[in-house]
N, C-alpha and C positions, 0 to 999 in steps of 0.2 A: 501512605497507602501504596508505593508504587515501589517502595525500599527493599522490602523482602520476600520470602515464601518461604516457609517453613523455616527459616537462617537461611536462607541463602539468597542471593543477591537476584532481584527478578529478573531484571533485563538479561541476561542469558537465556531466561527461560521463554519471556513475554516473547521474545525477537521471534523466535519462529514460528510463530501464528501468522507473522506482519512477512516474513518471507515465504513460507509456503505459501498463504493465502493469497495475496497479492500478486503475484504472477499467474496464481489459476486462476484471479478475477478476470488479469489481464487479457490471458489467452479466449477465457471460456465468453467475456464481455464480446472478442475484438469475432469470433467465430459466428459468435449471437448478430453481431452488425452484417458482418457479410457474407453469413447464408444467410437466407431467411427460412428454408427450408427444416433449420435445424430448432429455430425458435421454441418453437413445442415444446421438442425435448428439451433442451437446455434452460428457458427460464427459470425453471424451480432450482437451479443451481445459482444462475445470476442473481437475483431479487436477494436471498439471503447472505449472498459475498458482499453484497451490494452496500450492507448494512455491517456485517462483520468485519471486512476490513478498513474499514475508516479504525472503527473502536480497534483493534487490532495494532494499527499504526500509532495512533494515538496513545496506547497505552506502549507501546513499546518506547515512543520516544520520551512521555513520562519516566518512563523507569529508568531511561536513560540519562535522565537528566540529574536523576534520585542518586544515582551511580557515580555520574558523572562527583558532584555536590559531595553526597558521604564519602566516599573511597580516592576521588583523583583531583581534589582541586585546587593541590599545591602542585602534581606534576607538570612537568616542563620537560624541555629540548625534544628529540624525536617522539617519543611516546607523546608529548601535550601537542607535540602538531599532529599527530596520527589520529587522536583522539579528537582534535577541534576539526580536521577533515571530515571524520567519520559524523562529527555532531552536524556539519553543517550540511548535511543533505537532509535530516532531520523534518523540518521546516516545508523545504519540497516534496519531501517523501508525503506526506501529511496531505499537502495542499491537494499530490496528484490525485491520491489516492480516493479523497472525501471526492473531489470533481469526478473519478470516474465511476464512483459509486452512484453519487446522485446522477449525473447523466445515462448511467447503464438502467437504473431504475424509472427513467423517464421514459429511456426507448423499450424497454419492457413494458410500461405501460401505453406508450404509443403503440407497439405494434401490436397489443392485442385489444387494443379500444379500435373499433372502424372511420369515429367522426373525426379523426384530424385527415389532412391534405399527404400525398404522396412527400412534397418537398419537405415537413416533417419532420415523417420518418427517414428521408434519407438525407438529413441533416443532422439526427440525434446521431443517425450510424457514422458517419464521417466524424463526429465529435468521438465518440464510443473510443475507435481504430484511436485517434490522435492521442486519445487520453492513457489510453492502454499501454500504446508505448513510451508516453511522458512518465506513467506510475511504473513502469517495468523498468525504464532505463535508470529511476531513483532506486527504487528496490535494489536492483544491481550494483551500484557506486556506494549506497547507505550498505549492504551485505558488504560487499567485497573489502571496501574502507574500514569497516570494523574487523572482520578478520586480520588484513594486515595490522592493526592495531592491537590484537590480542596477541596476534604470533609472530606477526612479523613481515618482510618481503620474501 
């Protein structure tokens, strides 16, 4: 499912769903936590990243894996460590991403429900911030690692 598109190999293509989206989850989650101000406006952006970039992640690191499996699984020496690099943020990429999804969607819904407690709300937001830059700093090591992997240092 996750091998090809049209002939050609997905993970090139799936990846940049999981990278652009991902860091606007990051950015637009971490601005939702500490304005409140902005909330209004920006939920309707959060709520649906919230849910698109898990799948997102997920299917990139599927197709990655597909790549990985049909095309590279006898390579070795630099190229097989570039590539076992790049796979192994994978894993975290995934974890951050699904945690800041579900919790952006929790302070989304905490903050515009009134019966929960101030402390909260300003504990999904402090998770929100932490999880933002856990999912941003994977994004960036899983990108960056794949690139050098493709082209080089």
């Amino acid at each position: 499912m996750f091998d090809e598109i049209l002939g050609l190999p997905s993970h090139p293509l799936i990846i940049h769903a999981a990278v652009v989206l991902t860091p606007l989850l990051a950015v637009l989650a971490a601005v939702y936590a500490l304005a409140a101000r902005t909330r209004p406006m920006l939920a309707w952006a959060v709520a649906p990243l919230a849910v698109i970039v898990p799948v997102a992640v997920f299917a990139a690191r599927q197709s990655g894996e597909a790549l990985l499996h049909g095309r590279f699984s006898s390579v070795d020496g630099q190229l097989g460590q570039r590539i076992a690099e790049h796979e192994s943020f994978a894993t975290p990429l995934l974890l951050g991403a699904l945690a800041l999804g579900l919790v952006s969607l929790g302070l989304v819904y905490v903050s515009r429900a009134d019966r929960f407690p101030k402390p909260v709300g300003t504990a999904l937001s402090a998770l929100t911030v932490i999880l933002a830059v856990v999912a941003g700093y994977y994004v960036l090591r899983a990108g960056h690692s794949g690139a050098v992997a493709v082209w080089g240092s």
